[in-house]
C-alpha positions, 0 to 999 in steps of 0.5 A: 504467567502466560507467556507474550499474547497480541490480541487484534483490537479492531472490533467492536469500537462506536465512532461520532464526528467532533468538532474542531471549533466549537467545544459544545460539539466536541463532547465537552473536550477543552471547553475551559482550561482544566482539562488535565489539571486532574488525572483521571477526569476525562468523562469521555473514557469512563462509564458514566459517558453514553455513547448510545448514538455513536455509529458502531465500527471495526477498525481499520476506518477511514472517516474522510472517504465517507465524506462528500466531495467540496468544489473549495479551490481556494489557494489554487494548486496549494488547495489542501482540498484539490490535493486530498481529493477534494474532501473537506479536511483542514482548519476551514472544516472543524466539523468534519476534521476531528472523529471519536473512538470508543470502546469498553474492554475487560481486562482479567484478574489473571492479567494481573503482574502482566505489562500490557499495551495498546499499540497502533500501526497508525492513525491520521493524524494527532492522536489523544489517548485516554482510559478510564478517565486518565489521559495516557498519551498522544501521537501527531504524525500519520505513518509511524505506529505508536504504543502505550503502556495501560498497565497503571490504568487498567481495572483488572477483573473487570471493565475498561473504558477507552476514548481517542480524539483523532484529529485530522486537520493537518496532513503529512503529505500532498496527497489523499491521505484518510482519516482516523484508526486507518490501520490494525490496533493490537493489546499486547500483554506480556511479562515483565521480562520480555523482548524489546519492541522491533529489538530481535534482527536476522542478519544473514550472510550468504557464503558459499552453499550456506548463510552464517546468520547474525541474531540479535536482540534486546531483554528488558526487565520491568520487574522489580528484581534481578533476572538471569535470562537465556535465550532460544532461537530456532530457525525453520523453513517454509515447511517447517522444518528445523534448519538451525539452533542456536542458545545465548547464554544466561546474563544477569538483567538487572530490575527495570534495566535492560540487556543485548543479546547476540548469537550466530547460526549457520542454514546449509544449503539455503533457499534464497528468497527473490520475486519468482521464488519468495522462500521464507524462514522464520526464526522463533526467539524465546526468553527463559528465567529458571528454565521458565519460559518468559516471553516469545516472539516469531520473526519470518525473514529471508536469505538473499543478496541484493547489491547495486553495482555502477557498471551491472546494475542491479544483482539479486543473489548474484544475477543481474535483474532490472527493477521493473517498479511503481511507485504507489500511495496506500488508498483504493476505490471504496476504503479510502485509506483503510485497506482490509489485509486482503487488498494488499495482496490484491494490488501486489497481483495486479502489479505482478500481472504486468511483470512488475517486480517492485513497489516504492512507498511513496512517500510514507512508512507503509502499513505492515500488512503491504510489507508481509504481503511483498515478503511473501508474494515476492515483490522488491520494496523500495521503503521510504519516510515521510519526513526527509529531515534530522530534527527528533521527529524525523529521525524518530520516523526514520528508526521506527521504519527502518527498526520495523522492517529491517528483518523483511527480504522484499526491502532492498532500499531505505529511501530518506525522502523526495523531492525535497528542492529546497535541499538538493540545490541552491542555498540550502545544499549544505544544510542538505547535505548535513541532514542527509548525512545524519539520516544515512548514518543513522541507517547504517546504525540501525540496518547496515545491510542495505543501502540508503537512497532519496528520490531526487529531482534534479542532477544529484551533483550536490545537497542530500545526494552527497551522502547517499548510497546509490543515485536515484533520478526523479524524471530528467533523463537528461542526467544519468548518462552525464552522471554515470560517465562523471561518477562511474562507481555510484550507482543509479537508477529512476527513483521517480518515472514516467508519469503518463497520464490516461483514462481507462477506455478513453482514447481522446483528451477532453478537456470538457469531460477532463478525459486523457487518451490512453494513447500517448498522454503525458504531463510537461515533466514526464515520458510515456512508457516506451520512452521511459523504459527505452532509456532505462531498460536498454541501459545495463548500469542502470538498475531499473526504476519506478513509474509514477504510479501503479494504481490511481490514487485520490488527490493530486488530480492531473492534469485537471481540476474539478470534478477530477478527484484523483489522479490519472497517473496510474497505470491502473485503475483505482480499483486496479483495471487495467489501462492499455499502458498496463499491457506495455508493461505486460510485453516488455516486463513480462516473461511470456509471449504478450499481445494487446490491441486496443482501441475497443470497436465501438465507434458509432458515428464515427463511420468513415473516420480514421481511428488509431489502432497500436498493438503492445506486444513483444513478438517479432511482427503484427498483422493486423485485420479488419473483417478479415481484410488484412491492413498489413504486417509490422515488425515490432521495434525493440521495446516498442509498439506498432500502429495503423490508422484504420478507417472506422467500419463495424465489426471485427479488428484483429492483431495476429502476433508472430515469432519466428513466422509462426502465429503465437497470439490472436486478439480481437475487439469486436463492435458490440451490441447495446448493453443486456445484462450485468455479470458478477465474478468474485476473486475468490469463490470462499473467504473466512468468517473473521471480521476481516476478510474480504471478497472483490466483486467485478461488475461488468455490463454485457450485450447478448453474446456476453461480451463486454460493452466498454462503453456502458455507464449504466448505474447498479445497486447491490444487495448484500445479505447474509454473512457479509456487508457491503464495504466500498464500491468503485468504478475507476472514473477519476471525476465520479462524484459518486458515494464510495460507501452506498450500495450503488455505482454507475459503471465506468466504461463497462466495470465497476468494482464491490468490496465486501466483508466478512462477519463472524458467522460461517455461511453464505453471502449473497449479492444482488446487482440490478439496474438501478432506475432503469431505462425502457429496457433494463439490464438483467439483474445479476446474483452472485453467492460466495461461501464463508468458512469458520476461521481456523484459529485465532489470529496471531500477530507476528513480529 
């Protein structure tokens, strides 16, 4: 019998909307009341049911970002609507909170004897699960990945059929959070005698010049007689070379019983894992029976120290090192929340662009595929649950977490939940402190090589900060000095920072257009960048912290209503353009000289007029000129900005950034012309013919001597053709209303952004952008070809 094979199970699914309301318009399903009263009577998931109509998908799919924008600010602030981004999801739109999947699958005769299971990394939100015509099973909360065991229900040698009702009326969160299979579905076939799910841990412990690694893991036996089962582990590099092996010796399973397995091997000479130099290992554990290999898994993880200290913050493999993170939800510009792997790694770059070292979860398990991407591009993971409680869900969350990930190096904190008022102070202190502390252990139990926090904010003096490991301050920079003098051995750091809010290329708030200047624009509770990271980056007991937020995110539209439809907290853009706060963070964040002037030049009718100049950069002192005119030179305060009024003229602003009295940087913003023509460039020239990998397509509008016009808005379509499709397209505008799935977008301030996939066919795709109903003058049209080259081999999934 084969050993353990993950098969993807993305492909080839057909999708309708059902209907929350009316049963007529929900295929049927609990129109009477006998439903299950029968196994194996469910229509919808066998051959007799035509889906012929059913729109064709893969998966990952987000059904809520296809849907259109609804002004319903019933409720006010607590408007499920305003929150989610203004799409129609919830109990008053039956219609279009509730999607079916379907999909035939065959099963071979030789996987017969084999148990096989259909696992999900996650689904929003109640999920029923049914195959050939048996209901199997249901999931309702929208982070946590789930499985089930099809080995009773399937028809081995030949065809299967399987349906799931997705329902999304309730949420988990506040905030944007899709609907439906938003994330990879895998079949997992394997032999009765295998590893347990997310059971086989690395715990390494750096002593000296070499790391002594725990290994540990569990054998279940689901077959119907004894086993004597041994184990192999091998460790190897990133070269692949063997570093380390080690064997358990065999013990007697019992039928359907289970068995712990321990073992201990030494890496000399380690490379440690950290964000500038991300070295992995991975460790490949093989079950045999009789010398007969039963199952296998790979589990990649890292070497490394991560310790809070309450006097030198926070120490990667014995240095100190600040936590320079942002706190991001999981959507992007054109997908909703169904993120294409590529885009993970995507978004860690444009964080890592500005000297971002770590990311918060806010406020929900991730999706594996941004964890793997941290581990493997180097960027610290604060990891937190959704639900701060210790009833069985919320610890059931809590370990699937905590289980899931506890092998991955970017992980240096388990966080148990945020904001949580009515826990942290008050009347319900005590009940908080118990259920913290339970969650805590429960920590500990699973992971004890990481320390557990919560983001809390308030003064942490009391409620679920009791039991915490280390401090951490949501805002109130009021509290840690007092905190740090009172409590001197607990560390601290910002669990929640900043929220600046501005509108990439505005420089002026209007409240008419629901614009926010990217000067110094700040919601009642918040600070700006400067000021935040003037008290933490200037404090060595405080480990650093997270500024809310990286990337913007859908819902939660700040600090306006409709037609907002995201936020404006992030220090980029939806599609992840950068906002002039990103180039602080560049400067201070950053370990190279960096120089950012900004506002753009192009201020017609505004002649005569002062406008502000600032200039990001972290060199000793700033010239500034205006068409060659020099407008004085400023010495750059520490973590700081400089800043002129200039009065408006055409033409040319130029900073000059000097250390020590030598020019190091020159930037420039020059008046253009109108808009000419559009440019297309692509983040990669090739991508695979998988199915799943993408291309990011940066539209931008130029005037005749290429250069930016950072004030055009003009509309493009796009025509895909060849061996790719269309996926999602953006533009950064928090009040766009326009579709993210046609293939049209009006430029936001000069850019827009076009995400396309693969197919399976090897090839070229070709994309078109033309202006779409042109004025007088249109703009050039614009082609861009990207090669597609065959995928390799077939996809695996590890761990």
């Amino acid at each position: 019998m084969a050993p353990r094979e993950q098969l993807p199970f993305d492909f080839d699914w057909r999708f309708a909307l059902g209907n929350g309301d009316d049963p007529t318009k929900d295929f049927g399903y609990g129109f009477g009341q006998s439903d299950f009263s029968k196994t194996g009577a469910f229509k919808i998931a066998t051959s007799d049911f035509q889906d012929a109509g059913w729109r064709p998908l893969n998966l990952p799919h987000d059904w809520a970002v296809e849907l259109p924008f609804v002004h319903d600010d019933k409720g006010e602030e607590e408007s499920r609507l305003l929150s989610h981004g203004y799409k129609p999801l919830g109990r008053r739109y039956p219609a279009t909170s509730v999607g079916w999947y379907r999909r035939m699958f065959e099963i071979p005769e030789s996987d017969r004897g084999r148990r096989i299971w259909i696992e999900f990394d996650g689904a929003m939100r109640n999920v029923m699960l049914f195959v050939n015509g048996c209901f199997i099973g249901r999931h309702d909360d929208g982070y946590t990945p789930f499985r089930f065991d099809l080995t009773d229900f399937l028809n081995y040698g030949g065809k299967n059929y399987i349906a799931l009702r997705v329902d999304a009326s309730f949420g988990d969160g506040w905030f944007y959070e899709g609907a439906g299979i938003y994330r990879h579905v895998w079949l997992t076939k394997m032999d009765p005698v295998h590893l347990g799910k997310w059971e086989s841990v690395v715990r390494p412990d750096v002593k000296g010049d070499a790391a002594m690694l725990a290994l540990a893991t569990i054998v279940e036996n689901e077959s119907e007689h004894p086993v004597n089962a041994s184990l192999d582990w091998t460790i190897v590099d990133a070269a692949g070379h063997v570093v380390a092996q080690v064997t358990s010796p065999a013990q007697a399973i019992a039928a359907n019983a289970s068995m712990d397995y321990q073992a201990t091997a030494t890496v000399s000479h380690p490379a440690l894992w950290s964000p500038d130099e991300p070295h992995l290992y991975t460790v490949l554990v093989k079950v045999f029976v009789d010398s007969t290999l039963r199952d296998a898994e790979q589990i990649p993880f890292g070497i490394r120290t991560a310790i809070f200290d309450p006097n030198r913050g926070f120490l990667l493999n014995g240095e100190p090192l600040k936590i320079q993170g942002t706190c991001n939800h999981q959507d992007h510009a054109g997908v909703g929340a169904a993120l294409p792997d590529r885009l993970q790694s995507f978004r860690i770059s444009v964080l890592q662009g500005m000297g971002c070292n770590a990311v918060r979860t806010s406020h929900n398990m991730p999706t594996p595929e941004w964890v793997e991407a941290c581990d493997r591009m180097g960027m610290m993971m604060m990891c937190e649950t959704r639900q701060m409680s210790s009833n069985p869900s919320g610890l059931q969350q809590l370990e699937l977490m905590v289980k899931r990930y506890r092998n991955s190096p970017s992980i240096i904190i388990w966080s148990i939940g945020n904001e949580e008022w009515a826990l942290q102070k008050g009347d319900m202190a005590k009940e908080g402190a118990r259920i913290a502390a339970t969650m805590v252990a429960h920590c500990r139990q699973l992971d004890p090589t990481r320390v557990v926090s919560a983001a809390v904010n308030g003064d942490n003096e009391q409620g679920v900060s009791d039991a915490l490991d280390i401090i951490g301050f949501n805002y109130h920079t009021e509290y840690p000095d007092a905190f740090h003098k009172k409590h001197p051995n607990r560390a601290v750091f910002g669990s929640e920072t900043s929220s600046a809010i501005s509108t990439r290329g505005e420089y002026t708030s209007d409240a008419t257009k629901n614009t926010v200047n990217s000067y110094d624009g700040v919601v009642d509770w918040g600070q700006t960048p400067e000021q935040w990271w003037s008290f933490y980056g200037s404090r060595d007991w405080l480990a650093g912290g997270f500024a809310w937020t990286g990337f913007d995110y859908r819902g939660e539209p700040t600090p306006y209503g409709w037609p907002s439809i995201n936020s404006q907290f992030g220090i980029v853009d939806m599609c992840g353009f950068p906002k002039d706060y990103y180039y602080y963070y560049k400067a201070w964040w950053g370990k190279t000289p960096s120089l950012h002037v900004f506002p753009h030049w192009n201020w017609q009718g505004k002649e005569g007029q002062e406008i502000p100049v600032w200039v990001y950069t972290n060199l000793d002192e700033v010239e500034l000129l205006l068409n060659g005119k020099s407008l004085g030179i400023k010495k750059v305060p520490h973590l700081g900005h400089v800043q002129w009024p200039v009065v408006y003229t055409p033409g040319v602003i130029e900073a000059r950034g000097r250390r020590n009295g030598q020019t190091v940087l020159i930037e420039r913003r020059e008046t253009t012309g109108p808009a000419q023509k559009i440019r297309l460039t692509a983040d990669r020239p090739e991508i695979t013919a998988d199915r799943q990998d993408i291309v990011i397509v940066t539209v931008e509008a130029l005037d005749e001597h290429d250069r930016l016009v950072p004030t055009a808005n003009n509309k493009i379509a796009f025509r895909i053709s060849g061996a790719g499709q269309l996926i999602g397209v953006g533009n950064g505008n928090p009040n766009c209303l326009e579709s993210d799935k046609e293939p049209k977008r009006s430029l936001f301030n000069g850019l827009a952004q076009v995400i396309i996939q693969s197919t399976d066919k090897a090839g070229q795709i070709l994309i078109e952008a033309i202006e779409d109903e042109p004025a007088e003058h249109p703009l050039r049209s614009a082609t861009l070809s990207i090669r597609t080259r065959e995928l390799a081999s077939k996809p695996e999934r590890i761990g």
